[in-house]
DONU-843164 format. One line per 4 residues: their letters; for each residue x, y, z of N, C-alpha, C. Coordinates in Angstrom, 2 decimals. Layout:
N
a = X:Y:Z:X:Y:Z:X:Y:Z ~ ...
//
This chain:
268
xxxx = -15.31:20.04:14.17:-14.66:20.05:15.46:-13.29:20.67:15.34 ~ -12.91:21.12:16.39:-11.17:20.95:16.38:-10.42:20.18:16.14 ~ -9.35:20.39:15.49:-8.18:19.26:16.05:-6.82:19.62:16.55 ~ -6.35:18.81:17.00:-5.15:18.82:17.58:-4.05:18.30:17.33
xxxx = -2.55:18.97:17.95:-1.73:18.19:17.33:-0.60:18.81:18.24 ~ -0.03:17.29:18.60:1.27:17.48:19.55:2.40:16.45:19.14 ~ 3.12:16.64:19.74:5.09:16.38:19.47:5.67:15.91:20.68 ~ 5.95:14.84:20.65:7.08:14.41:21.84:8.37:13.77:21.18
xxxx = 9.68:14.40:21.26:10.72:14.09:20.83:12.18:14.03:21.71 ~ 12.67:13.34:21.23:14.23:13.32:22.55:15.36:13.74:21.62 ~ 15.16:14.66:21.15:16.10:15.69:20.03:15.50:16.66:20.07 ~ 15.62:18.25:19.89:15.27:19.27:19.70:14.83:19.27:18.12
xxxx = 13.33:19.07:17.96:12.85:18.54:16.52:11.68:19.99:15.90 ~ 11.91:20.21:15.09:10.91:21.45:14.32:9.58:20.79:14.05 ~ 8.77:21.41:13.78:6.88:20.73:13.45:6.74:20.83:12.62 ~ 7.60:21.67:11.26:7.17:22.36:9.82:6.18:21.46:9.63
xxxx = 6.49:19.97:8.93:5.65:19.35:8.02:4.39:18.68:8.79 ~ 4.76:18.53:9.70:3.17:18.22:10.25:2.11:19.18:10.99 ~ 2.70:20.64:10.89:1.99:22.01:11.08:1.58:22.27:9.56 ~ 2.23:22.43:8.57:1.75:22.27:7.56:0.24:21.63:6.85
xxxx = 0.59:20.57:7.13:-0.56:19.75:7.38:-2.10:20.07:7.45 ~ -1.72:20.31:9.21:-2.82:20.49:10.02:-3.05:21.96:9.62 ~ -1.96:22.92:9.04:-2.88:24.42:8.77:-3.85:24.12:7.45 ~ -3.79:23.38:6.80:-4.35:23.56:5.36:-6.07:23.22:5.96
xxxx = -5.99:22.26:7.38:-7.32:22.00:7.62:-8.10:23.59:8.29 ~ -6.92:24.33:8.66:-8.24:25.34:8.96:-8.04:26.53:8.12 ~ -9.20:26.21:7.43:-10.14:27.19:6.57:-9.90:26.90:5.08 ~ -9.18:25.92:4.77:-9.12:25.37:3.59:-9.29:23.95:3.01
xxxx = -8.62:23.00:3.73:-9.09:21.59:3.81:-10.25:21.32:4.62 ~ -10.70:22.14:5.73:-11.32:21.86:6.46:-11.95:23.28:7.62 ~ -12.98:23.39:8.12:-13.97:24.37:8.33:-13.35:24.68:10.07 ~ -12.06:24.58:9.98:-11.64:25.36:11.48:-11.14:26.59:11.49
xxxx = -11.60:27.47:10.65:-11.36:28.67:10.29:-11.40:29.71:11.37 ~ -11.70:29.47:12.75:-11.89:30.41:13.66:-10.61:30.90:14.69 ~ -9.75:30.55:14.19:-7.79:30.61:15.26:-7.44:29.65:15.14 ~ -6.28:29.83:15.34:-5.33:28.59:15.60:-4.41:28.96:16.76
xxxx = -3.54:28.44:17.60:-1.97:28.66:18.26:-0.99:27.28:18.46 ~ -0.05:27.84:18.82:1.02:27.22:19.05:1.91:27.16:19.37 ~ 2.45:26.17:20.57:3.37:26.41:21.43:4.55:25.52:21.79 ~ 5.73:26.17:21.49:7.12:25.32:21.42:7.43:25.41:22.59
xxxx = 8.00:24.36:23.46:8.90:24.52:24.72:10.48:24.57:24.53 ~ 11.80:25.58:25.29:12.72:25.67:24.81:13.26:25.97:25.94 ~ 13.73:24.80:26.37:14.15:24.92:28.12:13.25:24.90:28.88 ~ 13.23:26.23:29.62:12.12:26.45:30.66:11.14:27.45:30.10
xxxx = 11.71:28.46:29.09:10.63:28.93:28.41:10.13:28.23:27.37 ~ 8.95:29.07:26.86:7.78:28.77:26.14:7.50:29.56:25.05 ~ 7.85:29.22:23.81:7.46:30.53:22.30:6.36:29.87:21.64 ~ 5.20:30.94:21.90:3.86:30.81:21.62:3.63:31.79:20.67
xxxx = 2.39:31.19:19.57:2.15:32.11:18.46:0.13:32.16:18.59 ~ -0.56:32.92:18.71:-1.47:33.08:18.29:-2.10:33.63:17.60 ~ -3.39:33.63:16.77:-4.11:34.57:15.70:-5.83:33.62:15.12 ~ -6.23:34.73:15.98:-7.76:34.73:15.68:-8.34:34.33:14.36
xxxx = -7.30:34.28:13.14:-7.21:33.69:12.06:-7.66:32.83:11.37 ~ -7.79:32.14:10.08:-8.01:30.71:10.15:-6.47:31.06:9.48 ~ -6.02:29.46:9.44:-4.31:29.04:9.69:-3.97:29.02:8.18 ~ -4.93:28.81:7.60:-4.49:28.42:6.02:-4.45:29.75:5.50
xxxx = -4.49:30.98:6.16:-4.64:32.21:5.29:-3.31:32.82:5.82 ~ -3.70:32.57:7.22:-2.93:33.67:8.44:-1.00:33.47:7.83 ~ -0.34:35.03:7.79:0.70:35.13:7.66:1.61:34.69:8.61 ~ 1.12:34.82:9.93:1.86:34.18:11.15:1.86:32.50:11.12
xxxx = 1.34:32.30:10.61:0.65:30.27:10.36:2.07:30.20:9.31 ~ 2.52:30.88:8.13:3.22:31.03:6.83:4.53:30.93:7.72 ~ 4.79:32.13:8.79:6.46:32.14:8.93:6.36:30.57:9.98 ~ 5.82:30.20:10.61:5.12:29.07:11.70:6.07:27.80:10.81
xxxx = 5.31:27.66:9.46:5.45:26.74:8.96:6.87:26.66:8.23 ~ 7.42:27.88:7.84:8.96:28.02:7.00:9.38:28.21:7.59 ~ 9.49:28.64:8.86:10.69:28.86:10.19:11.06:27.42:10.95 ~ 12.05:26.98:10.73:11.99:25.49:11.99:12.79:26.33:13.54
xxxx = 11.34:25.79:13.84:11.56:26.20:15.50:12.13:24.87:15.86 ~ 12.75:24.68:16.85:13.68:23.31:17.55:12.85:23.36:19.19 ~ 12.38:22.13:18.83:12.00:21.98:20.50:11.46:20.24:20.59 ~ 11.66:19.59:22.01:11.20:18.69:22.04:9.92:18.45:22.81
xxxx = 8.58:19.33:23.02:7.89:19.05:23.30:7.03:20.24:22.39 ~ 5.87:19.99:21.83:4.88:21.15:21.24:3.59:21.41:20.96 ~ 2.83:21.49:21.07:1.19:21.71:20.81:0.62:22.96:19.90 ~ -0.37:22.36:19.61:-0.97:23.08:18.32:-2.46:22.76:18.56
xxxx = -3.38:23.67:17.57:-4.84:23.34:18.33:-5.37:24.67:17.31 ~ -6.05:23.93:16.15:-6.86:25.01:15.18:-8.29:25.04:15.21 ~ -9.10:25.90:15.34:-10.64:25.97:16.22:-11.54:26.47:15.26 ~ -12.63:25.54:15.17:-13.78:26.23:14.61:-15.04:26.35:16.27
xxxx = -14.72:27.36:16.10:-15.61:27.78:17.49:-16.88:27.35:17.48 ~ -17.65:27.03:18.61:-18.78:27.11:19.33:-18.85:27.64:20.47 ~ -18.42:27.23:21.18:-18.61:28.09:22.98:-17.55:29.16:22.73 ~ -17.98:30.62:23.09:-17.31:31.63:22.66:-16.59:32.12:21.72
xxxx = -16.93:33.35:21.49:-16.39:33.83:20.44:-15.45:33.76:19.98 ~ -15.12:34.03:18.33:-13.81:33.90:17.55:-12.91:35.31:18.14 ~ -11.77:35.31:18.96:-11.29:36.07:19.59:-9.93:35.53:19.44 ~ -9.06:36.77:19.84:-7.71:36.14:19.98:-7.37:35.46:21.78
xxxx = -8.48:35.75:22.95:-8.09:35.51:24.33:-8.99:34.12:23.77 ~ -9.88:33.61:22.95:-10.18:32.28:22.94:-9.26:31.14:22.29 ~ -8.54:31.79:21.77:-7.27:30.78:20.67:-6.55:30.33:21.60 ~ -6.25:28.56:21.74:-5.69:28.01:21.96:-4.19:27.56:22.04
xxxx = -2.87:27.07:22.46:-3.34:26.61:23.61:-2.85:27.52:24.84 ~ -3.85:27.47:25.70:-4.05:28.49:26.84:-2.26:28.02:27.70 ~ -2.28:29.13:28.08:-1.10:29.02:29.03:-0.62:29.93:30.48 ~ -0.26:28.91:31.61:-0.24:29.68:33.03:1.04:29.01:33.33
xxxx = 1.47:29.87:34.63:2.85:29.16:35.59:1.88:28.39:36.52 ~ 2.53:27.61:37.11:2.00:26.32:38.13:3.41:25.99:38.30 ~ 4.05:26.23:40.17:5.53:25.67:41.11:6.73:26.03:39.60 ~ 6.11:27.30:39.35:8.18:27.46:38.45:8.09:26.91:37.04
xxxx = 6.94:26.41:36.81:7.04:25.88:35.00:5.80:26.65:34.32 ~ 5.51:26.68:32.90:4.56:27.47:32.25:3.94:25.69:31.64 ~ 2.85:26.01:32.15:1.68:25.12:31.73:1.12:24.97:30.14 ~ 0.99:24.59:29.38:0.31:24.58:28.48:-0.90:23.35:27.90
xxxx = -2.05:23.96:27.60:-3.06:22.95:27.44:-4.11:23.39:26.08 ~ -4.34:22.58:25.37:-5.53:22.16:24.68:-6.26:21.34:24.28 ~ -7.51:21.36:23.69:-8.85:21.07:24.05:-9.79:20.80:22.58 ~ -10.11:19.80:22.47:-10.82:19.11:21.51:-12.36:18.61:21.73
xxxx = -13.39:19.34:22.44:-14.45:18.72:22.60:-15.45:20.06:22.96 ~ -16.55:19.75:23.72:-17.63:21.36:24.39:-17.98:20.24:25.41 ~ -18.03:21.20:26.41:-18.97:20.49:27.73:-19.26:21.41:28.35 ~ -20.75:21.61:28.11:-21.92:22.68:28.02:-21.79:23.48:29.13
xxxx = -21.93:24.63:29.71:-21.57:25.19:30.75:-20.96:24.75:31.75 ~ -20.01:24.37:31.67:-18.76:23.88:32.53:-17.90:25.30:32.88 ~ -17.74:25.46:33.93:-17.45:26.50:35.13:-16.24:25.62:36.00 ~ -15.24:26.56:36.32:-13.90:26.47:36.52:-14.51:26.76:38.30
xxxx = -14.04:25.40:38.64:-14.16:26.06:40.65:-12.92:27.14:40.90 ~ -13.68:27.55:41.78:-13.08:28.89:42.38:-11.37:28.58:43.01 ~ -10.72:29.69:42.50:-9.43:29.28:42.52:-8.25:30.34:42.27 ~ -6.89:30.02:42.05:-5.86:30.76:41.92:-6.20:31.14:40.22
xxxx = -6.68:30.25:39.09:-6.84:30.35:38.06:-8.33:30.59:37.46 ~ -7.91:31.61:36.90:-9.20:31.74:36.51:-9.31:32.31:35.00 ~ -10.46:32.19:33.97:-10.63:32.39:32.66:-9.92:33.96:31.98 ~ -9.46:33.74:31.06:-9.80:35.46:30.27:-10.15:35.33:29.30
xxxx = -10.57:34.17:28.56:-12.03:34.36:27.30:-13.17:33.63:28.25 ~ -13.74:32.98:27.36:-15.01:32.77:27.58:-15.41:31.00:26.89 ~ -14.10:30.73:27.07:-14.84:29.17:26.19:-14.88:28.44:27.47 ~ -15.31:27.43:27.01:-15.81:26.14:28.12:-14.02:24.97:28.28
xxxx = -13.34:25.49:26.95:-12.03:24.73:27.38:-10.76:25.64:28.46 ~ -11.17:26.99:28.10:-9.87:27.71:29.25:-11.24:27.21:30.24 ~ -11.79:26.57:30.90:-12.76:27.01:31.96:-12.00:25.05:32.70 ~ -12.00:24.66:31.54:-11.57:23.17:32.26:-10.10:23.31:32.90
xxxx = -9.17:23.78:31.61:-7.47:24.08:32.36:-7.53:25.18:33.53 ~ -8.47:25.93:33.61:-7.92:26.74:34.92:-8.52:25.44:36.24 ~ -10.01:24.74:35.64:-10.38:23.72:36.84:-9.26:23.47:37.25 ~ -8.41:22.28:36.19:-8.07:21.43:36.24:-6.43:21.84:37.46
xxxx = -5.89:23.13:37.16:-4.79:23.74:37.69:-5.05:23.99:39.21 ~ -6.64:24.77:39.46:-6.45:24.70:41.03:-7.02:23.56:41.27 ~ -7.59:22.74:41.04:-7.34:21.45:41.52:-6.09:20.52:41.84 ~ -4.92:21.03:40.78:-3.93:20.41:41.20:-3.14:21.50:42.22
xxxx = -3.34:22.48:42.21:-2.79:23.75:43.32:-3.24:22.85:44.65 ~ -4.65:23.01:44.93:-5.33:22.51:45.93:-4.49:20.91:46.57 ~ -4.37:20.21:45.75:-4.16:18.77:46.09:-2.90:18.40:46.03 ~ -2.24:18.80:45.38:-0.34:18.21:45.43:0.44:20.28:45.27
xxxx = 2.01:19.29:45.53:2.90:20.78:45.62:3.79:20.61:44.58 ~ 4.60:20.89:44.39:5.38:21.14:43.89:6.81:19.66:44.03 ~ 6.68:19.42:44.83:7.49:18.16:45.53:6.57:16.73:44.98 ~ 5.54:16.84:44.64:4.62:15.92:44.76:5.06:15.17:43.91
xxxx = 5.08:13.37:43.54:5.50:12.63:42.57:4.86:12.76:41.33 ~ 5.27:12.82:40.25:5.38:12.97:38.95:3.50:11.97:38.80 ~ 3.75:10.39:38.90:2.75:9.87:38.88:1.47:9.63:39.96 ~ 1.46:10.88:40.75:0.62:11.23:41.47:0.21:12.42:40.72
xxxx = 0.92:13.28:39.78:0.25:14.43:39.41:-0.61:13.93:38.20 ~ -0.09:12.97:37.64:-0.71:12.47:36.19:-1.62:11.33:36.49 ~ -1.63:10.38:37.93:-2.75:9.86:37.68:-3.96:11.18:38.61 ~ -3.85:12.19:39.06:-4.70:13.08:39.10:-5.26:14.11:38.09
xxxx = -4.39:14.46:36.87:-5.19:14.59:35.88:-6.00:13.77:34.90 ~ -5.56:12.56:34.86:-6.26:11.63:34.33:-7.75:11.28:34.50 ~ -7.79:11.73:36.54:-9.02:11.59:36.86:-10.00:12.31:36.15 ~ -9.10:13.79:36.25:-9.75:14.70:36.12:-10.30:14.60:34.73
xxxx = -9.52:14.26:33.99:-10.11:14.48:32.77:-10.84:13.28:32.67 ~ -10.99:12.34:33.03:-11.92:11.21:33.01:-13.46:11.70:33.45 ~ -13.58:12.54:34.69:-14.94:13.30:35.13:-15.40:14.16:33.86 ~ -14.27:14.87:33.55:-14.53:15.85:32.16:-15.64:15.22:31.18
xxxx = -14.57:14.14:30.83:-15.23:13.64:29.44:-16.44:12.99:29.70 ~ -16.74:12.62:31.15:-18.16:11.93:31.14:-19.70:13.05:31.34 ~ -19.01:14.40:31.27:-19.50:15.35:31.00:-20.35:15.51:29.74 ~ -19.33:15.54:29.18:-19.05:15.95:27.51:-17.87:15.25:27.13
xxxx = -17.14:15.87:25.22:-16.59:15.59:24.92:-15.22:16.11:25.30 ~ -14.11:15.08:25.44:-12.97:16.11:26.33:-11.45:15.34:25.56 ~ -11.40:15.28:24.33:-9.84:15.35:23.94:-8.81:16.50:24.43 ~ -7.95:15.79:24.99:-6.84:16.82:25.68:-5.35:16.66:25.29
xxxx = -4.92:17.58:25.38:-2.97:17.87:25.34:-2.65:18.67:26.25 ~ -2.09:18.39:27.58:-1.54:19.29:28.41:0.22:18.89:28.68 ~ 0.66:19.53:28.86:2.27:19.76:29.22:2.71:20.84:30.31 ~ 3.89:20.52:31.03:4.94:21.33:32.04:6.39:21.36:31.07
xxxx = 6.83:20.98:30.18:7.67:20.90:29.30:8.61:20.36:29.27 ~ 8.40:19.28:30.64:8.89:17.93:30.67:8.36:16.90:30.07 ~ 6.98:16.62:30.32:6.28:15.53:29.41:5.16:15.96:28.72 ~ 4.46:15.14:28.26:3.03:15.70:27.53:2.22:14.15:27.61
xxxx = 1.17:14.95:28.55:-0.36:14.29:28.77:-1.13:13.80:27.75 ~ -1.63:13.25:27.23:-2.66:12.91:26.14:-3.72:12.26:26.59 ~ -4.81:13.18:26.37:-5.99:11.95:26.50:-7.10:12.26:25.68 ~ -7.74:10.40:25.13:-8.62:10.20:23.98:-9.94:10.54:24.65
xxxx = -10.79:10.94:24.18:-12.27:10.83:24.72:-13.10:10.06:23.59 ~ -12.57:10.98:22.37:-13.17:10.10:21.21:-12.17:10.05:20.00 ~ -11.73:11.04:19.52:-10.90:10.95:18.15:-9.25:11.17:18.80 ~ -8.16:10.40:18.52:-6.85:10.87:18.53:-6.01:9.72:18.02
xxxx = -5.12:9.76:17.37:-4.05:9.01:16.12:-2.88:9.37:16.97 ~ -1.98:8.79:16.82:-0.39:8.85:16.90:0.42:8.16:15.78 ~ 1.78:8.36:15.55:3.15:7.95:14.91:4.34:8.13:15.75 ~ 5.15:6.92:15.66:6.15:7.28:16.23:7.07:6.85:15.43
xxxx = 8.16:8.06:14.59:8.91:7.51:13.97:10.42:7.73:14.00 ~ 10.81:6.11:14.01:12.30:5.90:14.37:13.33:5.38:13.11 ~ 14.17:4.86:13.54:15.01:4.46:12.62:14.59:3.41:12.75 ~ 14.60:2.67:10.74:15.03:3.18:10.01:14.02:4.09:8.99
xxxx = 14.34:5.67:9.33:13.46:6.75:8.80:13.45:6.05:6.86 ~ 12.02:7.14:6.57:11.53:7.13:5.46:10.99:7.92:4.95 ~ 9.91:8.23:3.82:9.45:8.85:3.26:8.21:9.45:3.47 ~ 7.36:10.57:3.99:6.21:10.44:4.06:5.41:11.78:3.38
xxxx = 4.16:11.47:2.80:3.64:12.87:2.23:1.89:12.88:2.86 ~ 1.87:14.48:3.19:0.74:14.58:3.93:-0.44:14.77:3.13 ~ -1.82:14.23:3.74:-3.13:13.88:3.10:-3.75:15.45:2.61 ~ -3.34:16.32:3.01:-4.30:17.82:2.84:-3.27:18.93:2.35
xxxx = -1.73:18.02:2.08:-0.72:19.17:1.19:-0.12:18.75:0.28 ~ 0.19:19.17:-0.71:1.36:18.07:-1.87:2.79:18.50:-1.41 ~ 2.94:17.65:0.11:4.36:18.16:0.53:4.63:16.67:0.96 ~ 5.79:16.31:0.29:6.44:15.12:0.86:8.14:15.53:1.71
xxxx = 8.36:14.23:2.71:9.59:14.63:3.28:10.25:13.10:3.29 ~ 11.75:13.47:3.12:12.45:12.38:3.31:12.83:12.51:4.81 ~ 11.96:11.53:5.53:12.98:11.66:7.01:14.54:11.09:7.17 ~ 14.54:10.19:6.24:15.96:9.94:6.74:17.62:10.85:6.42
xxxx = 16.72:12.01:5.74:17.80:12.25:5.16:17.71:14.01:6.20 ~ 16.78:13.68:7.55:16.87:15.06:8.40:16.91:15.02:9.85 ~ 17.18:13.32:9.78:17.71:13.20:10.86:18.52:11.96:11.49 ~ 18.54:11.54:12.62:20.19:10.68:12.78:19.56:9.16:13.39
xxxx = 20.24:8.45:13.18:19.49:6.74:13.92:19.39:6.94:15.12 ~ 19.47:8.15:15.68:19.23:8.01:17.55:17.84:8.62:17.56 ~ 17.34:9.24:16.55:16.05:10.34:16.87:14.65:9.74:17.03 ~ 14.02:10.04:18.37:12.95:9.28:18.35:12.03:10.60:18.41
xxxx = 10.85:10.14:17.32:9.63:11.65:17.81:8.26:11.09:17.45 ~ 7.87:11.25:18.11:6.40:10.97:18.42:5.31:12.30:18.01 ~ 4.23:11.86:16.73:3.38:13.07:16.55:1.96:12.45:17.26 ~ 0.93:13.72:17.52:-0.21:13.24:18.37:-1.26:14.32:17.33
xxxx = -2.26:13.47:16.66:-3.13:14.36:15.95:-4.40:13.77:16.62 ~ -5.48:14.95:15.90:-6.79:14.12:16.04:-7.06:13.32:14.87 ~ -6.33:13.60:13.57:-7.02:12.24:12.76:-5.39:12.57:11.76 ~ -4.98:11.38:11.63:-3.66:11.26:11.11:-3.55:12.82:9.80
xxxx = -2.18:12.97:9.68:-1.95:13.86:8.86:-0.81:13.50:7.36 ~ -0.69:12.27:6.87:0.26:11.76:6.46:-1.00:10.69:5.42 ~ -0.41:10.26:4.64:-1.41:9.02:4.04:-0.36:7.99:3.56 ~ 0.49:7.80:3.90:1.69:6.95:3.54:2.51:5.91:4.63
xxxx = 1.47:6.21:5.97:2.39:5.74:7.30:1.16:5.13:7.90 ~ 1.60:4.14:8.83:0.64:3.99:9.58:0.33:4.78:11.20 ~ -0.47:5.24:11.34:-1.31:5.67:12.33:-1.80:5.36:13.37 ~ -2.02:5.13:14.47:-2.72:3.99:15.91:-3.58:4.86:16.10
xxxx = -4.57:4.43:16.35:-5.88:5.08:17.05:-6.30:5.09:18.39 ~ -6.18:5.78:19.23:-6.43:5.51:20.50:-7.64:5.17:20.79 ~ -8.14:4.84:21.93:-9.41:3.96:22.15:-9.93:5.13:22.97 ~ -11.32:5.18:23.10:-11.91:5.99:24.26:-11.82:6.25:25.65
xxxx = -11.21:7.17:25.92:-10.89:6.65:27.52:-9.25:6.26:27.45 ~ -8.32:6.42:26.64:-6.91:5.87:26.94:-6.52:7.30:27.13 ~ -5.01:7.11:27.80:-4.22:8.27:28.02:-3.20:7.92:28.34 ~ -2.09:8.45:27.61:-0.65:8.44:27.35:-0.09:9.40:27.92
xxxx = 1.27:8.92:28.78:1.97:10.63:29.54:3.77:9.79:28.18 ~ 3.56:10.71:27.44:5.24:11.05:26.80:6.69:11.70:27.20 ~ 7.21:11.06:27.22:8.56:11.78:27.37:9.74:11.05:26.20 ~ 10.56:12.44:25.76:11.49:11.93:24.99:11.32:11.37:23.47
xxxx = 10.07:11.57:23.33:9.20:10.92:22.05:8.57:9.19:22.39 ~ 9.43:8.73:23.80:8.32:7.51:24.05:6.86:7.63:25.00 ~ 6.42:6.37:25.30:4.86:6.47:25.66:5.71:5.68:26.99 ~ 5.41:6.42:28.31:6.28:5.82:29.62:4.94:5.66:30.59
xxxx = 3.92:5.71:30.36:2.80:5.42:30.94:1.48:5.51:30.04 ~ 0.84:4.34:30.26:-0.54:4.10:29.36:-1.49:3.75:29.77 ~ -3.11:4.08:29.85:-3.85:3.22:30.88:-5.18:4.29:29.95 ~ -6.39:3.31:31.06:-7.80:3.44:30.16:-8.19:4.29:31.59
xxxx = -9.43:4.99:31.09:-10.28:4.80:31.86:-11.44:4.60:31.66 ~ -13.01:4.61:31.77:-14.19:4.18:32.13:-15.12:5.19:31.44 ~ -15.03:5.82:30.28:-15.74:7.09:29.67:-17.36:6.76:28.98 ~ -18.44:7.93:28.94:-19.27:7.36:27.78:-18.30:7.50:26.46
xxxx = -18.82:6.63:25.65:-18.77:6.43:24.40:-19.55:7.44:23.26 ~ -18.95:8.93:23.24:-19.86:9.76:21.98:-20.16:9.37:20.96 ~ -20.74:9.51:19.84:-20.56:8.94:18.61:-19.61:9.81:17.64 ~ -19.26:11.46:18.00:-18.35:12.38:17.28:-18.37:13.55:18.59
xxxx = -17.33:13.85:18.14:-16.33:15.18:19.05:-17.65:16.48:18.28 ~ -17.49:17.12:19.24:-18.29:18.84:19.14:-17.02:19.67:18.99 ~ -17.39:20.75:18.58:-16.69:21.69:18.15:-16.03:22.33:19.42 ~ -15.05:23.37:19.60:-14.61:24.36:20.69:-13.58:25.17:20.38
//
């Protein structure tokens, strides 16, 4: 399958070591060898990297990981394809404007010919996950504006992705680059780590980090994987059907909803 991996922080925080991580799983720790991307928010813009690649080879994945980009919100998403081809318009995570902000979303599951209703948004690959974020966008075009309350827009994606996943499999990360959406269908882990920082080394690199010695007792950051990336920390597992909206690196809204129960995530 895919996995995923997002960042909510209330400091302008880099991803090195937990991009690190997650690149060694595609195409070397692990069989997601078909692209990867990734996308920092920095203000109101958005610095996105993609490559049709697998991540553990790709030179752009290399400067990704030794460059610290600063941002407090970020997504990542390395693909071993099934629904459409290994392409660079299929590499994740997809991104549109929606009322003045750049959208960003990705996608951890397949739900079998799933078709985007007709709308302002529409596909330019061919997978079944750009086919859900363009749904999911004129649906929210269609139904709220721009004025609309914050928790009217998020308990309407929630729905949405609640219909999704009873589809198929539908792990999600979407963001406006104010908060970041999360929702479990079947596999997703979190950490949230505060003061007093420590030590941690990741399960698929021989890279350890001292946190306390990279950042300050005010820094709160929150990582979002599909299966922890660390073997030294503890991890929470989300339940099927939960979904978290983040801001700042905390969890400011939490709630279930009503999903089947898969027994494992499909590929995308």
């Amino acid at each position: 399958m895919c996995e995923l991996l997002g960042m909510s922080a209330n400091t302008p925080t880099d991803l090195c070591f937990s991009f690190a991580g997650l690149r060694r799983r595609g195409g070397a720790c692990g069989p997601h060898g078909d692209g990867w991307g990734i996308a920092f928010y920095e203000g109101r813009g958005v610095r996105v990297f993609h490559d049709p690649s697998a991540s553990a080879h790709s030179r752009i994945a290399e400067v990704v990981e030794t460059h610290p980009i600063k941002s407090e919100v970020a997504l990542c998403h390395i693909r071993q394809a099934n629904v459409g081809r290994v392409a660079l318009e299929n590499t994740h995570p997809f991104i549109r404007e929606l009322w003045g902000q750049y959208w960003c979303f990705a996608h951890n599951g397949q739900i079998g010919g799933f078709k985007a209703r007709p709308g302002v948004y529409q596909p330019v690959g061919d997978t079944d996950s750009e086919h859900l974020f363009c749904d999911l966008l004129n649906r929210l075009r269609a139904r709220h504006t721009a004025q609309s309350h914050e928790a009217d827009l998020h308990a309407e994606i929630a729905h949405a992705a609640s219909e999704y996943a009873r589809m198929g499999v539908c792990n999600l990360l979407i963001s406006n680059g104010d908060w970041l959406f999360t929702f479990c269908s079947t596999r997703m882990a979190t950490i949230t780590r505060r003061a007093p920082f420590g030590p941690a080394r990741l399960r698929d690199a021989d890279i350890t980090v001292d946190f306390e010695a990279e950042t300050t007792p005010n820094d709160v950051v929150s990582v979002i994987a599909t299966d922890p990336l660390t073997c030294d920390e503890h991890w929470e597992r989300f339940a099927p059907g939960e979904w978290r909206i983040w801001k700042q690196g905390e969890v400011v809204r939490r709630e279930h909803a009503d999903i089947p129960v898969f027994a494992h995530s499909n590929p995308a």
